[in-house]
C-alpha positions in Angstrom: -39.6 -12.0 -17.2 -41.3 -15.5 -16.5 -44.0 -14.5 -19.3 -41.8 -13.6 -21.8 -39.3 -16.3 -21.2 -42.7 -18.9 -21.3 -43.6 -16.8 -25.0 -40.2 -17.4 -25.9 -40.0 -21.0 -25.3 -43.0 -22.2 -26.9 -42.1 -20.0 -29.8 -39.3 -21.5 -29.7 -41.0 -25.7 -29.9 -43.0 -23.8 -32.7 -39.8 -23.0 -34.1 -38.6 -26.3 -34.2 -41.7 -28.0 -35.7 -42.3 -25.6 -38.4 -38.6 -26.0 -39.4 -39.5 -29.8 -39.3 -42.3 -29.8 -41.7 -39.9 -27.6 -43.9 -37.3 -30.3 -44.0 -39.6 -33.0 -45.2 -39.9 -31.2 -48.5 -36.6 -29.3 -49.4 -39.5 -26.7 -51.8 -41.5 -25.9 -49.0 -39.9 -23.4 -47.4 -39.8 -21.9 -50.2 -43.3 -22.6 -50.9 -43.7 -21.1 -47.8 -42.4 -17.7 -48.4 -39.0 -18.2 -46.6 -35.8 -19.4 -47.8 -35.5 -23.3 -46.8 -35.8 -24.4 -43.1 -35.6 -20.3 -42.3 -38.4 -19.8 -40.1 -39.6 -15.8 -40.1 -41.5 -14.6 -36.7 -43.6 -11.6 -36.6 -43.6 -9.9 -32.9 -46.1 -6.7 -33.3 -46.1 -4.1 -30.3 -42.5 -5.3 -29.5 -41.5 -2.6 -27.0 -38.2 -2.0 -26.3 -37.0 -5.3 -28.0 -36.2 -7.3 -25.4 -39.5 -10.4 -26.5 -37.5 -10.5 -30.5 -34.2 -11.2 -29.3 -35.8 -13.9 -26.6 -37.4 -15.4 -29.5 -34.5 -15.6 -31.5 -31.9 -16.4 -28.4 -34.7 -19.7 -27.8 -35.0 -20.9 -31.3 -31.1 -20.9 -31.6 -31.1 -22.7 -28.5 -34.1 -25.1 -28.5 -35.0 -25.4 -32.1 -31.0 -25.3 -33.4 -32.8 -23.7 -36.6 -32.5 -20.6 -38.7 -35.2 -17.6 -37.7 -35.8 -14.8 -38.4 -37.6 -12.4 -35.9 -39.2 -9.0 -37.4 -40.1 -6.5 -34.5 -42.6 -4.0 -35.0 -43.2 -1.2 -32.4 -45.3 1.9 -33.1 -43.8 4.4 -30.6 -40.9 5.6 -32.1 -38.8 6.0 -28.4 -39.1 2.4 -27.9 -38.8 1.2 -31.2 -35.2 3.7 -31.1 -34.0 1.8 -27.9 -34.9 -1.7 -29.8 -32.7 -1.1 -32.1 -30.3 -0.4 -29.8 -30.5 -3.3 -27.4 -30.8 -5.4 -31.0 -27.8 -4.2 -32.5 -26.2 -4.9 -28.6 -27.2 -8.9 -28.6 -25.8 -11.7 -30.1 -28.6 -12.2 -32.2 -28.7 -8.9 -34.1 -28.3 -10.7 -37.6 -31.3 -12.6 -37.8 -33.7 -9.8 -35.8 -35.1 -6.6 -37.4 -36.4 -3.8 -34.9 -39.1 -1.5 -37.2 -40.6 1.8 -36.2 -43.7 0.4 -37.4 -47.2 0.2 -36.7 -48.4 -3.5 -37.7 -51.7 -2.1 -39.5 -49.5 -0.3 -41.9 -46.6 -3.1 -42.3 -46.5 -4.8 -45.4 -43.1 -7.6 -45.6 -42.1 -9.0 -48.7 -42.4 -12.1 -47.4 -45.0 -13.2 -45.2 -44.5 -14.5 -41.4 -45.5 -18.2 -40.4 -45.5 -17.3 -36.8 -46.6 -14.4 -34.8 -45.4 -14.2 -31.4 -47.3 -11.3 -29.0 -47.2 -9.7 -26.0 -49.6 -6.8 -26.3 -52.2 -7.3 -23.1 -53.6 -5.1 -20.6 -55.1 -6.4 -17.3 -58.4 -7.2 -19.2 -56.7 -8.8 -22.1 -58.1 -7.3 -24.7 -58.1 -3.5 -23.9 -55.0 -2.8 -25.6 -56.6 -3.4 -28.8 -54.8 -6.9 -29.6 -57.7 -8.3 -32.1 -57.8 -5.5 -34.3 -54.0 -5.6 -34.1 -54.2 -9.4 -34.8 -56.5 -9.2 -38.0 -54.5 -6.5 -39.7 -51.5 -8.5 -39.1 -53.5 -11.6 -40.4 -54.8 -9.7 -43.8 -51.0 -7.9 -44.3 -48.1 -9.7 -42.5 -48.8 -13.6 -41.7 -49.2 -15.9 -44.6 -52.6 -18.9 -44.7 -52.6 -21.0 -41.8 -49.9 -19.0 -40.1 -49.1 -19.8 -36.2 -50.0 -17.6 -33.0 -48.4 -17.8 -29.6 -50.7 -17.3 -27.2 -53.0 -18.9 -29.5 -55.9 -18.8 -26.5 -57.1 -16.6 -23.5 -59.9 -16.9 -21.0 -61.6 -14.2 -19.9 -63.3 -14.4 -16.6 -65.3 -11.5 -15.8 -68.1 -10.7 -12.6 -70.6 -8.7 -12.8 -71.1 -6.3 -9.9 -73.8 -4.6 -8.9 -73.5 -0.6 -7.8 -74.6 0.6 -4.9 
């Protein structure tokens, strides 16, 4: 819970400044591929739903600013039971649970923020950077935002006996 409520809060700062830099110019959000000062979030390998409507719950909160979050999950059970827990919340009308693999997902619009939470232990054994490229080439527009936007990885080598 600590991780996704840390994901969820600088989403939602990220939120906030984005919605910012839309308000200078009253074209750029549209510019941007969202309507003005709506701010659309991509969150690929979503689960059950529970990281989308964080993300929305802290942007409403923190950023006091109009998102939309688009929640992709590939297993079709837990994409089911996001849609569920969605339509449940208080932010059901600006989040969208998909039965969707994020290779295959191509949005009318594209996203100016992705928000994921798609690790193993190892970091990267779930397959996030492939999943992170197609998502860059398909779903998130030039320049787009991602939270985590670094990792270290600390590795040892070990020698068998």
């Amino acid at each position: 819970q600590q991780r996704l409520d840390a994901l969820a809060s600088a989403a939602a700062s990220v939120v906030g400044q984005l919605a910012e830099t839309a308000s200078d110019d009253p074209l750029a959000g549209l510019k941007m591929g969202d309507g003005e000062g709506l701010v659309s979030v991509l969150c690929f390998s979503s689960g059950a739903g529970v990281l989308p409507i964080l993300l929305a719950q802290a942007s409403r909160r923190q950023a006091k600013t109009a998102v939309h979050v688009t929640g992709l999950e590939a297993n079709g059970h837990l994409a089911s039971h996001g849609k569920r827990l969605v339509q449940a919340s208080d932010v059901a009308s600006c989040v969208e649970m998909r039965h969707e693999d994020v290779r295959a997902y191509r949005p009318a619009l594209r996203h100016r923020l992705c928000v994921l939470d798609c690790f193993d232990c190892g970091l990267l054994g779930d397959g996030v950077l492939p999943l992170l490229e197609a998502a860059k080439k398909s779903s998130l527009r030039p320049g787009a935002q991602v939270i985590p936007s670094a990792a270290r990885v600390w590795a040892v080598l070990v020698e068998e006996l």
